[in-house]
C-alpha positions as CSV (number, residue, x, y, z in Angstrom):
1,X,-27.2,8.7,7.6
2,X,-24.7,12.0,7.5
3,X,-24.6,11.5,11.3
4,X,-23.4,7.6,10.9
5,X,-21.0,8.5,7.9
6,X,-19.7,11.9,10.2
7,X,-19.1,9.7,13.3
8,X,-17.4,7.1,11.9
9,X,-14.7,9.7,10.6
10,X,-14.2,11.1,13.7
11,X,-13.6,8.0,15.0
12,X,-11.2,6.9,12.5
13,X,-9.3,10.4,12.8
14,X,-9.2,9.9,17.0
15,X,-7.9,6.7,16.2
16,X,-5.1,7.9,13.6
17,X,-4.5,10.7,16.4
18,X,-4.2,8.7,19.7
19,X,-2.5,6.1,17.8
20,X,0.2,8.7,16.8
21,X,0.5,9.7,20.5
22,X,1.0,6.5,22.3
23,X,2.4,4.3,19.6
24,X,6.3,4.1,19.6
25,X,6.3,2.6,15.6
26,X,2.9,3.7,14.4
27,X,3.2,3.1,10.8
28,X,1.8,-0.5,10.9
29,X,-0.7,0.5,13.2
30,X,-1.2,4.1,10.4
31,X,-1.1,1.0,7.5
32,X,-4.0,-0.6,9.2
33,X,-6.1,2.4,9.7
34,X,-5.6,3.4,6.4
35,X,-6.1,0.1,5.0
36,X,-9.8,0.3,6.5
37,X,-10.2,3.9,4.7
38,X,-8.8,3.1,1.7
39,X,-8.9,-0.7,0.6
40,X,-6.0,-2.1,-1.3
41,X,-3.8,1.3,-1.1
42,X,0.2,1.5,0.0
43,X,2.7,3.8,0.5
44,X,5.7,3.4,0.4
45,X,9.2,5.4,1.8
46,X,12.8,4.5,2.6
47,X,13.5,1.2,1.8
48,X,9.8,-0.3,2.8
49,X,8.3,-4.1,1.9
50,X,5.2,-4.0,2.0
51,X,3.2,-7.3,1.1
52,X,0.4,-7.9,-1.2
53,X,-0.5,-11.2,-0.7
54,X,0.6,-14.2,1.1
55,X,-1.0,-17.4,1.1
56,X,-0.6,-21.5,0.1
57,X,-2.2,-20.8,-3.4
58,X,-1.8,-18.3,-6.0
59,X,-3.6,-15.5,-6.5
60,X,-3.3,-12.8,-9.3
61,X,-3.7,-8.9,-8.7
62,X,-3.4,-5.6,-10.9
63,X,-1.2,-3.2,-9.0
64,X,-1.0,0.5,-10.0
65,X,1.5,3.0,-8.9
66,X,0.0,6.4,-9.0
67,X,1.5,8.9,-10.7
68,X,2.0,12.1,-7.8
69,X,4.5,14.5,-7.2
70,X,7.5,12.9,-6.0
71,X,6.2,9.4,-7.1
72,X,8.8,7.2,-8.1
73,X,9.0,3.5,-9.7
74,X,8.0,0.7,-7.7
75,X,9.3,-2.9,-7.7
76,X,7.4,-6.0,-7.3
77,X,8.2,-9.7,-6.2
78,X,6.7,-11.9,-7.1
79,X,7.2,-16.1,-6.7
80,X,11.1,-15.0,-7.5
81,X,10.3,-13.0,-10.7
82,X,10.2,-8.7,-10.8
83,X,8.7,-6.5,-12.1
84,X,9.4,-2.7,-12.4
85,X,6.0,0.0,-12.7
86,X,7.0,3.4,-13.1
87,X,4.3,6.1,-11.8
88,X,1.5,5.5,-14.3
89,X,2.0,1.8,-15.1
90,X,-0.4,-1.1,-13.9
91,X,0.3,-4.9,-14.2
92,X,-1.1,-8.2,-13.7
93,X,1.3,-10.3,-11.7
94,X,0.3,-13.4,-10.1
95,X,2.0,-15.4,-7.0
96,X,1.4,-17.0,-3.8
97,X,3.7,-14.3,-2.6
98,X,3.2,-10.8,-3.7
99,X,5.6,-7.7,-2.2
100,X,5.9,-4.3,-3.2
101,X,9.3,-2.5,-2.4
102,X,11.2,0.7,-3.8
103,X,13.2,0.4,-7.4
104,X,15.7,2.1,-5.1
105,X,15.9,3.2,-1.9
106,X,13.8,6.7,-1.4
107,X,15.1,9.7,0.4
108,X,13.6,13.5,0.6
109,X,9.7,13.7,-0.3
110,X,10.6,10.7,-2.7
111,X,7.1,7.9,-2.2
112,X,5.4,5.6,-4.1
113,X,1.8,5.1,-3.7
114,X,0.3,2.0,-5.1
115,X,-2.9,0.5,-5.3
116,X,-3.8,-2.9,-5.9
117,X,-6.6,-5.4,-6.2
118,X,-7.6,-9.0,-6.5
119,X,-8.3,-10.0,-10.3
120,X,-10.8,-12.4,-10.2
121,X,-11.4,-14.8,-13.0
């Protein structure tokens, strides 16, 4: 079982490396890998959008934004309503389109590093 659990992280830390190399824009292709390792986490820099959902029906998640060193507030949009989360805050929003974005645009070692999941009811 350790031998499974150590050679699937190598694999995923080849695959953040070579992706790193060869990749011209790796961030989406970082997101992704990521994204397997930690489900229903973003980070966010500069003036990223990331999006939380998308889809023909509503659907309503808690998002988080983790309080960190250099963590700053977080703005979400949602069915054209926002919301702002400071580091520390969590709220429900619902919408059949979610999007996470900066309050403002961040510059330095500013992020923002949000997690989110599906609420089911």
């Amino acid at each position: 079982m350790r031998a499974k659990v150590a050679f699937t992280l190598a694999a995923i830390a080849i695959a953040l490396f070579s992706s790193s190399m060869f990749a011209a824009d790796t961030s989406e292709t970082v997101d992704k890998l990521k994204a397997a390792v930690t489900p229903g986490e973003i980070v966010l820099t500069g003036s990223d959008v990331k999006k939380i959902h998308e889809g023909k029906d509503a659907r309503e998640y808690r998002v988080c934004v983790k309080t960190e060193k250099d963590a700053a507030p977080m703005k979400l949009l949602y069915d054209g309503r926002e919301a702002i989360l400071k580091p520390g805050d969590c709220k429900d929003v619902s919408g059949k389109k979610i999007d996470a974005t900066p309050e403002h645009a961040l510059t330095g070692s500013a992020h923002i590093v949000a997690t989110f999941h599906h609420v089911k009811k």
